[in-house]
C-alpha positions as YAML, in Angstrom:
chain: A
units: angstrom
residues:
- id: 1
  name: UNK
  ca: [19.89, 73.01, -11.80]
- id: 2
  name: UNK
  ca: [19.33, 71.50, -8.58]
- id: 3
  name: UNK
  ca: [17.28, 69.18, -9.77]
- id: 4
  name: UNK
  ca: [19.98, 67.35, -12.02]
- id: 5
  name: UNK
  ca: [22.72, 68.10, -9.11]
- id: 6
  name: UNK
  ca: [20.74, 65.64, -6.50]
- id: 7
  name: UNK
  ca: [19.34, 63.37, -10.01]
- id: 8
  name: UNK
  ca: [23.43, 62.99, -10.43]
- id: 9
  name: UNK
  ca: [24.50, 62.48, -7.50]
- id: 10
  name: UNK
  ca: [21.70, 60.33, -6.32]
- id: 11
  name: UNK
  ca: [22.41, 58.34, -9.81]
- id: 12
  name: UNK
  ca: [25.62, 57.99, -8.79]
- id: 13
  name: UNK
  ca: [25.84, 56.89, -5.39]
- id: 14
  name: UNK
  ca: [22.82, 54.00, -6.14]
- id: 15
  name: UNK
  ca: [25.09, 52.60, -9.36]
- id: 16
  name: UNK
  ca: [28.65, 52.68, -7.87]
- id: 17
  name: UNK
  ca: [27.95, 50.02, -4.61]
- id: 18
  name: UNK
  ca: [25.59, 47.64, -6.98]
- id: 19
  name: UNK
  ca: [28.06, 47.37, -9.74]
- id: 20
  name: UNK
  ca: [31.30, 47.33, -7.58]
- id: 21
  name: UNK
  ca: [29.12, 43.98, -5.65]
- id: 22
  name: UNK
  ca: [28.54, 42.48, -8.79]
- id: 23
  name: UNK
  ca: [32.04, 43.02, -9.89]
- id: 24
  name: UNK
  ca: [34.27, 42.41, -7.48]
- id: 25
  name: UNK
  ca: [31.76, 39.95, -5.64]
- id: 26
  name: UNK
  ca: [29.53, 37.97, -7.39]
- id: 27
  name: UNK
  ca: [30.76, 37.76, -10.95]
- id: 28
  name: UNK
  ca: [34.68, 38.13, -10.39]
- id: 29
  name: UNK
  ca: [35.06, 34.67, -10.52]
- id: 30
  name: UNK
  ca: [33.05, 34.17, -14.19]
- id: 31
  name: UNK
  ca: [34.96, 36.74, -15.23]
- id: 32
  name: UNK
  ca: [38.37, 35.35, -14.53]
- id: 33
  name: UNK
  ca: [37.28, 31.56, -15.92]
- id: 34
  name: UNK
  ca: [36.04, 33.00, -18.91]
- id: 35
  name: UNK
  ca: [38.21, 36.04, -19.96]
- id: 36
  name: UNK
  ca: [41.52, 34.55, -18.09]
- id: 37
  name: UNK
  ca: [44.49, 36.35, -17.89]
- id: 38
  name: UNK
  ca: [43.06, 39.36, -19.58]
- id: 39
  name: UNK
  ca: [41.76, 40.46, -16.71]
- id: 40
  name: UNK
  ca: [44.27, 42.98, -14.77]
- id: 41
  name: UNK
  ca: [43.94, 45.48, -11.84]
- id: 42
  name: UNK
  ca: [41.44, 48.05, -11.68]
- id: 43
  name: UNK
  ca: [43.10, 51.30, -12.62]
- id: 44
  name: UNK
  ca: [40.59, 54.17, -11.37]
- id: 45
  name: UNK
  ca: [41.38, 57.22, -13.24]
- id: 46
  name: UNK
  ca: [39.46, 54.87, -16.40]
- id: 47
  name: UNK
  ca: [36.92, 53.79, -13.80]
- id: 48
  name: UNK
  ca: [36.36, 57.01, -12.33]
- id: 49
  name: UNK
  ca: [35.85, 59.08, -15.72]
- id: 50
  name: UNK
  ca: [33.60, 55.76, -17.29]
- id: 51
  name: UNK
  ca: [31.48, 56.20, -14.16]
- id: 52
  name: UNK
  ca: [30.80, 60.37, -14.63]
- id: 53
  name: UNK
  ca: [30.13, 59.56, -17.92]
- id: 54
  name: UNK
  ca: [27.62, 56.77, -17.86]
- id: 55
  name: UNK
  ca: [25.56, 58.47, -15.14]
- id: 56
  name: UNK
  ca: [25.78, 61.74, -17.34]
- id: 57
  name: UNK
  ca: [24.61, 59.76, -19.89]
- id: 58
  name: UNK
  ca: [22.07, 58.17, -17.65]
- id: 59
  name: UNK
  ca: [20.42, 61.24, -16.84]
- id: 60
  name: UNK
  ca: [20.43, 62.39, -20.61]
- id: 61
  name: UNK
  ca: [18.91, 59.44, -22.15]
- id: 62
  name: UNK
  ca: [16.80, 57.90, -19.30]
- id: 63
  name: UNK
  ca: [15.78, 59.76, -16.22]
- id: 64
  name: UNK
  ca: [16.77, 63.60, -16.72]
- id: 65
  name: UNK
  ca: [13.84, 64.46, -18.54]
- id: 66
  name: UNK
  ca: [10.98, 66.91, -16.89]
- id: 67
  name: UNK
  ca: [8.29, 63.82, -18.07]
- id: 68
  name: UNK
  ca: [10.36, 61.33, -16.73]
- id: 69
  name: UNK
  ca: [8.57, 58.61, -14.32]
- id: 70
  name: UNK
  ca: [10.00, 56.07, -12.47]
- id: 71
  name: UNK
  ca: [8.72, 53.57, -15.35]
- id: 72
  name: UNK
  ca: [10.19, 55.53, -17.76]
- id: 73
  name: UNK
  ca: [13.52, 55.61, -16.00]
- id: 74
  name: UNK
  ca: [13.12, 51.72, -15.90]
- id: 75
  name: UNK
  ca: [12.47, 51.11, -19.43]
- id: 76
  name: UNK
  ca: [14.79, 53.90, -21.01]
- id: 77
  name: UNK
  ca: [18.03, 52.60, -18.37]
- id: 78
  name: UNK
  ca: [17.29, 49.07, -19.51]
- id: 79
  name: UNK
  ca: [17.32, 50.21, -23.42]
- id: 80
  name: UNK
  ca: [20.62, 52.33, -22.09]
- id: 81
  name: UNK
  ca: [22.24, 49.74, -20.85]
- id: 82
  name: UNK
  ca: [21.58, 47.33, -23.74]
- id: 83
  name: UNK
  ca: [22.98, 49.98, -25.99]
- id: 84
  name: UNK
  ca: [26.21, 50.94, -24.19]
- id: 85
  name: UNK
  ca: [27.01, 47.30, -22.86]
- id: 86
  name: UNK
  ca: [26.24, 45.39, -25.86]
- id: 87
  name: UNK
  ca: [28.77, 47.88, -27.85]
- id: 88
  name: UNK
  ca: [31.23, 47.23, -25.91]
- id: 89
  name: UNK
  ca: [31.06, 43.42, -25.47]
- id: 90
  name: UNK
  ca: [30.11, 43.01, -29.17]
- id: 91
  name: UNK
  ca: [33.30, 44.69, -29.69]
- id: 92
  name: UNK
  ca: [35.60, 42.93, -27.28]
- id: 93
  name: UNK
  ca: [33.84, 39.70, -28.80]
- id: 94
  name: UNK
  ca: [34.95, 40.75, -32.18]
- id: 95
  name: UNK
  ca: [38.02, 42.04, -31.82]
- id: 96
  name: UNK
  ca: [39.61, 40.14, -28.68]
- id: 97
  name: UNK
  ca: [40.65, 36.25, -28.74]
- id: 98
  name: UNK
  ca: [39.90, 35.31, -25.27]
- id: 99
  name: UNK
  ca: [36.40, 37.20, -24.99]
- id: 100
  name: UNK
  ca: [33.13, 34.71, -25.26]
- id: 101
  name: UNK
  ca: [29.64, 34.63, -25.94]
- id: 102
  name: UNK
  ca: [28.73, 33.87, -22.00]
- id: 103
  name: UNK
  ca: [30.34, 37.40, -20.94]
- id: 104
  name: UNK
  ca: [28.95, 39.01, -23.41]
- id: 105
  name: UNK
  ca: [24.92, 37.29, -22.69]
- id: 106
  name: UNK
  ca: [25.82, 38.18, -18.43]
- id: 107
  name: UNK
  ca: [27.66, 41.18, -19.28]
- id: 108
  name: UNK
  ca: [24.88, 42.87, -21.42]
- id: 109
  name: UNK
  ca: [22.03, 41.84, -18.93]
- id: 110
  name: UNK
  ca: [23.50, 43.24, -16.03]
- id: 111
  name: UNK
  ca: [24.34, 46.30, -17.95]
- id: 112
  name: UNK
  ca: [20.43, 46.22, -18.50]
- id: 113
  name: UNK
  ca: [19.72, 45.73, -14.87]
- id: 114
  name: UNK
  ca: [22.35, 48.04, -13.10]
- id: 115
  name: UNK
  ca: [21.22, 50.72, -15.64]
- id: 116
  name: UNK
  ca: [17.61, 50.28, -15.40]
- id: 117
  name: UNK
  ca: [17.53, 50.41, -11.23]
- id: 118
  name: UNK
  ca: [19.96, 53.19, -11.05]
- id: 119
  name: UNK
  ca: [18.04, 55.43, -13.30]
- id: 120
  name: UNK
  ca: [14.65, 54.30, -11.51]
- id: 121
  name: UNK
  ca: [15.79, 54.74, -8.08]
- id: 122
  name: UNK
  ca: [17.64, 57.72, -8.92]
- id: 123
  name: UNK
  ca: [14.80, 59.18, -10.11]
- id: 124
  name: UNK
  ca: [12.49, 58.32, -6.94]
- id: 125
  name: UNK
  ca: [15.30, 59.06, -4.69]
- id: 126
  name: UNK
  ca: [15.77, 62.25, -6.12]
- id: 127
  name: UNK
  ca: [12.03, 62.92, -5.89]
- id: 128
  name: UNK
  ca: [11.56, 62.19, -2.23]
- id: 129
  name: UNK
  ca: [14.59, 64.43, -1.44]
- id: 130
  name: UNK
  ca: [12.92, 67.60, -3.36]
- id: 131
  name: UNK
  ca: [9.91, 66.85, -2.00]
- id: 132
  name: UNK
  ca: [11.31, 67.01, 1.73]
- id: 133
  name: UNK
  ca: [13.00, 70.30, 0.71]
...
């Protein structure tokens, strides 16, 4: 139980400062030329409750397992990401007016890389803190 406390948190606390840079930093402004005035505040109690979930998720599907290696936790978070991104971009894309094929191409390859280096660092973060236990 310990083990998936730290694996969380340590999950959690790698994804939440890379994402938030790429979001409100480096891809707000592609964002807001491509997807306009569709684009509203941040409301947190969403955020906060996508967040829990994806790491959960994260930890289920990628890095949770006993077997799991860093490489593993690379590989399965990319796959992760491409899954849960590309759902809900190919959805927006079919469903919203304003949404377009370059948000959906950055959008699903950073969901690929966020996912993949949380759940690898994660993993070897949580590691190195057991071991030092």
């Amino acid at each position: 139980m310990k083990r998936y406390v730290i694996l969380y948190l340590a999950t959690l606390v790698l994804i939440l400062p890379v994402d938030f840079l790429f979001l409100g930093t480096l891809a707000k402004e592609f964002f807001r030329t491509q997807v306009g005035d569709m684009l509203g505040p941040v409301r947190m109690a969403p955020a906060v409750i996508f967040y829990l979930l994806y790491v959960a998720g994260i930890l289920i599907f990628t890095n949770g397992g006993s077997s799991a290696t860093w490489q593993s936790a690379l590989t399965f978070g990319a796959l992760f990401g491409l899954f849960c991104y590309a759902t809900f971009e190919l959805t927006a894309l079919a469903l919203l007016r304003h949404w377009t094929w370059p948000v959906v191409v950055v959008d699903v390859v950073w969901g690929m890389t966020v996912t993949a280096i949380a759940s690898a660092l994660g993993l070897l973060l949580t590691d190195w803190i057991l071991a030092k236990a």
